[in-house]
Structure formats: structure tokens, C-alpha cells
C-alpha positions in Angstrom: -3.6 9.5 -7.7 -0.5 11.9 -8.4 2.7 12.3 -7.2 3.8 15.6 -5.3 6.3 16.7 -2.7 5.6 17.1 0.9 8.2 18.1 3.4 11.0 17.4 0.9 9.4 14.2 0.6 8.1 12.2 -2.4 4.5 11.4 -2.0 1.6 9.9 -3.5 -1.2 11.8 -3.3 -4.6 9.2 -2.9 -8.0 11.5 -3.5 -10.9 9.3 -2.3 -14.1 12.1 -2.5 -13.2 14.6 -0.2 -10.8 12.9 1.7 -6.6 13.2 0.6 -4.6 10.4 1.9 -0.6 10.8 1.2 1.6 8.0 1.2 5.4 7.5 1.0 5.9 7.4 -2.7 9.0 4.9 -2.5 6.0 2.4 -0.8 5.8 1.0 -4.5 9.3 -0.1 -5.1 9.6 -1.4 -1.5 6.1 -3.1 -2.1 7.3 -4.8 -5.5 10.4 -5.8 -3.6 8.6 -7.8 -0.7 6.2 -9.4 -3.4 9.4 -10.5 -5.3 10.7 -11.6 -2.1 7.2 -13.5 -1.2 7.2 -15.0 -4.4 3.5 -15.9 -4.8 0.1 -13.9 -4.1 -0.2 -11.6 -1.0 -3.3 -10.8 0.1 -4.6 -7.2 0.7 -6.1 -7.2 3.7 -7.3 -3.3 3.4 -8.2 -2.4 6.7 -8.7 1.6 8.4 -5.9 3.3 10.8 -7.6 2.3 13.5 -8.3 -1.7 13.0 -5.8 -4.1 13.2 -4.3 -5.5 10.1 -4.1 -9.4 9.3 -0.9 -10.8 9.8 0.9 -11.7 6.9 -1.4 -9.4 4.2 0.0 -6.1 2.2 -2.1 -3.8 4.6 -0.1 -5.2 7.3 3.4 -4.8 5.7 2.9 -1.0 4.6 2.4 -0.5 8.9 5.2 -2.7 10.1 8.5 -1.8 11.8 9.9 -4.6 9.8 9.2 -2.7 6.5 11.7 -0.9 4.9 11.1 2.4 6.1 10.3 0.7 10.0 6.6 1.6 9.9 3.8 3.2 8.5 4.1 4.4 4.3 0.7 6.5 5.5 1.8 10.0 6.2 -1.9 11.7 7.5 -1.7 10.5 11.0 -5.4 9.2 10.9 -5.4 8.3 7.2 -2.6 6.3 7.4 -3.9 2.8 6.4 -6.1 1.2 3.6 -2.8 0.7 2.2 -4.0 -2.4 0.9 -6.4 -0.8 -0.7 -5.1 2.2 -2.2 -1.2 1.2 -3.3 -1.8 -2.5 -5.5 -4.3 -0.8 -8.0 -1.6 1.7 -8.8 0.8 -0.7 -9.0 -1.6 -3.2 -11.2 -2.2 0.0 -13.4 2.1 0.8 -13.4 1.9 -3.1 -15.0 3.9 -4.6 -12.0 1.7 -6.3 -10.4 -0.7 -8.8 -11.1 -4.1 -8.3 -9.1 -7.5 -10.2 -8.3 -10.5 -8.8 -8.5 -12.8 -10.7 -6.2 -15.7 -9.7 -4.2 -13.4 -10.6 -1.0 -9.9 -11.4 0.0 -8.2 -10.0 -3.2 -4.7 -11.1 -3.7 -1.5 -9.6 -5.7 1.9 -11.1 -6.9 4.5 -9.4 -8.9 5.0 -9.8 -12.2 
């Protein structure tokens, strides 16, 4: 994962194989925010574009019009989620998160 610009936007550039997902790079200070906010552990809920998202989980946030940016931090219109998936392990890596590492329904809390 690396940063780059896109459009005149920041963005976080996610290689998974062959595939390139971008994301809004100011999804990580909004995210820390709403964990403040939450004040306990979040869970993930990764989940693909298509699928709907569990209510109340990270995956759900980074596609909601009630997020800071009013909707999705995805930017490849098809690629757009697995935000749960893709965004906390940076953020566990950047040291402001803390993060589970279950087999299932992993969980992060800021710091």
C-alpha cells in the first residue's frame, strides 16, 4: 500500500495481486476519528462492492452517507469496498489502532 495522487486527490493505493483498489487517503484520519468517537472495538465487517455491509461495522462506515465525506472512501467504482479489510491493517501498522486477529469477526479500537 502507497500513497499517490489521482485527480488532484490524495489516495491510497491498495495492490491485492493484480487487482489495484484506491481509496480516499483522508479515510484514515476520518476512520481514527469515528473509533475515538465509538470509543470501544468496531468490528470490520469486510464485505465486496456488491454485498451489503453489516450495520454498525467499519466496512459499513467507509460506504455511508453519514461518513465524513457522505459516502464511499472507495474510488474504483467496482472495487470500492473491502474497506474493512484493506484500511485497519494500515492503520494497526501506522500504530493507531489496535486490531484482532481472529479467524472471524475481527475487531479494532483506537489507541
Amino acid at each position: 500500500m502507497h500513497t499517490d495522487e489521482k485527480d488532484g486527490k490524495n489516495v491510497l493505493v491498495c495492490t491485492v495481486g493484480s487487482t489495484v483498489l484506491l481509496y480516499d487517503a483522508r479515510c484514515i484520519d476520518d476512520l481514527l476519528q469515528m473509533l475515538k468517537t465509538a470509543g470501544d472495538w468496531v468490528e470490520l465487517g469486510g464485505a465486496d462492492e456488491q454485498k451489503p455491509a453489516k450495520e454498525g461495522t467499519v466496512e459499513a462506515w467507509g460506504r455511508s452517507a453519514a461518513n465524513p465525506i457522505g459516502g464511499w472512501y472507495g474510488l474504483k467504482k467496482g472495487l470500492r469496498g473491502r474497506f474493512g479489510v484493506y484500511i485497519p491493517p494500515l492503520m494497526e501498522e501506522l500504530v493507531l489502532c489496535e486490531l484482532e486477529h481472529n479467524a472471524k469477526n475481527n475487531r479494532i479500537r483506537a489507541r
